[in-house]
Every structure is written in structure tokens, then in C-alpha cells.
C-alpha positions as CSV (number, residue, x, y, z in Angstrom):
1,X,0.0,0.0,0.0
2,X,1.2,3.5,-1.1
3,X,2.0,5.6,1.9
4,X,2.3,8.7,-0.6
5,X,0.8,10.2,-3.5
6,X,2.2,11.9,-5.8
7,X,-0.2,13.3,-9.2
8,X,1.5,14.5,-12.1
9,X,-1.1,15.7,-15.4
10,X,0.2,17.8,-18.3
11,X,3.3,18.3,-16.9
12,X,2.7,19.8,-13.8
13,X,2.6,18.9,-10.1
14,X,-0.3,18.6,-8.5
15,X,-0.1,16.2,-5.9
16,X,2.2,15.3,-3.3
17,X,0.9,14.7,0.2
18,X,0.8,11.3,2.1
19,X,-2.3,9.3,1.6
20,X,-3.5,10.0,4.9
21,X,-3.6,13.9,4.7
22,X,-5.3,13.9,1.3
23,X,-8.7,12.3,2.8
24,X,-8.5,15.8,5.2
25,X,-6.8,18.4,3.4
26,X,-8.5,18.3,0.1
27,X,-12.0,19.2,-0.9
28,X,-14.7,19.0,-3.9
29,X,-16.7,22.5,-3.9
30,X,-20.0,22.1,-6.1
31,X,-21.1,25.6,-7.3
32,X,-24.2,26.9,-8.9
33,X,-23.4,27.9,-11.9
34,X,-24.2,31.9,-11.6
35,X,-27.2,33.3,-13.2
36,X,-25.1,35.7,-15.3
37,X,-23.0,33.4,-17.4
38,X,-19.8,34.7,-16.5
39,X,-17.7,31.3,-14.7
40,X,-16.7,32.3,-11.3
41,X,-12.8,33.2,-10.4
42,X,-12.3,29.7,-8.8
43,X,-9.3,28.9,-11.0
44,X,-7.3,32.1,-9.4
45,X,-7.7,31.1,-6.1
46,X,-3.9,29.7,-4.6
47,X,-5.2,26.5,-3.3
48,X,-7.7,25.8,-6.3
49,X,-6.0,22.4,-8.2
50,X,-9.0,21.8,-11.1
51,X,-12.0,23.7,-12.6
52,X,-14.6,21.4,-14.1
53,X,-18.1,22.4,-15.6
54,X,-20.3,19.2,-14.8
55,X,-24.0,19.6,-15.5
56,X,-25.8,22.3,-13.8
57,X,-22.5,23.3,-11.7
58,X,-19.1,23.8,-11.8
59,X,-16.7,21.2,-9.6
60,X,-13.6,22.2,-7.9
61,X,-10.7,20.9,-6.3
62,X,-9.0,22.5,-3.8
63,X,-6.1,22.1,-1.5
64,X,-8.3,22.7,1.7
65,X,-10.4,21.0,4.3
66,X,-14.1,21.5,3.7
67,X,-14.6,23.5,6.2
68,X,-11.2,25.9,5.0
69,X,-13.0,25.6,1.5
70,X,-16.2,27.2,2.6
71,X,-15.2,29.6,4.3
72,X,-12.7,31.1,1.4
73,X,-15.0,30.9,-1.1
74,X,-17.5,32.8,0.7
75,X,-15.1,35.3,1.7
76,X,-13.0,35.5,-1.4
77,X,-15.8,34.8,-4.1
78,X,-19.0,35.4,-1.9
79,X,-20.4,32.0,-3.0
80,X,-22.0,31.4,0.7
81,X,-23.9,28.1,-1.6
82,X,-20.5,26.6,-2.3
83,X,-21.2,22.8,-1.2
84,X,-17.3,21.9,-0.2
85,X,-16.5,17.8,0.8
86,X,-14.3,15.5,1.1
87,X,-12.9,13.8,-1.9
88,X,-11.5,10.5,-2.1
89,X,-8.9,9.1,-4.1
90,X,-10.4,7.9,-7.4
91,X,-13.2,10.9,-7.3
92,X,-9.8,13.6,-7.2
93,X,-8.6,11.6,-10.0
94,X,-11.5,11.9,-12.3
95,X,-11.7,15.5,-11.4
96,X,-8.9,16.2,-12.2
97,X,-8.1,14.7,-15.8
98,X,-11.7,15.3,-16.5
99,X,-12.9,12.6,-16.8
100,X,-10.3,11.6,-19.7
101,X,-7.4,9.2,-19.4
């Protein structure tokens, strides 16, 4: 069993943590997609790893417990809505290539 992960896509780094820590330190945020059009800043935020439009919202990885996660994007982005959990292993993988391989 891998006591560390390390995630590598299109050349750059964005993984390296023990297996342990990435169950607590990283979170999915599900956001309404806003009413305007225009795609929220998520991708400019420091700890923000992957932007993904899926369906009716956009999904978000970021390098931040949930709680950490809801609290910056209603501060920095005013998205009070953001739904922000855990994220398991083969979820953050999927989310982050986008579903492709």
C-alpha cells in the first residue's frame, strides 16, 4: 500500500501529500453555476487544483479541508452556496483529468 501520492497531469505537479492527509486536506466544492454566465474566479484562487463544468454546476478541487473551502469561497468569491467535501482518491482523480485518461 502507497503511503504517498504523488499526481503528475500535463506536466505539472499537482499532488504530493501522504495518503493520509489527502482524505482531510482536500475538498470537492460544487457551485451553482451563476445566473449571469460569466464562470466564477475559482481557478485564481492559490489552493484551487482543477475547474470542471459538470452539468448544472461547476466542480472544484482545492487544496483545503471542507470546512477551510467554505469559508474562502465565501469570503474571497462570496459564494455562501459553495457545497465543499471530502474527496476520495479515485473521485480527485477523475476530477482532475476530466474525466479523460
Amino acid at each position: 500500500m502507497a503511503g504517498r501520492i504523488v499526481f503528475i497531469h500535463d506536466g505539472r505537479l499537482l499532488i504530493d501529500n501522504a495518503l493520509d492527509n489527502l482524505r482531510e486536506k482536500f475538498s470537492l466544492a460544487l457551485v451553482p453555476r451563476p445566473s449571469d454566465g460569466r464562470p466564477p474566479r475559482l481557478s485564481t484562487l492559490p489552493a484551487c487544483l482543477s475547474v470542471q463544468e459538470r452539468g448544472g454546476a461547476i466542480h472544484a478541487i482545492f487544496r483545503l479541508e471542507p470546512g477551510e473551502c467554505r469559508t474562502m469561497l465565501a469570503r474571497e468569491l462570496g459564494m455562501p452556496d459553495a457545497h465543499c467535501t471530502p474527496i476520495g482518491l479515485e473521485d480527485m482523480f477523475v476530477e482532475l483529468v476530466g474525466g479523460r485518461s
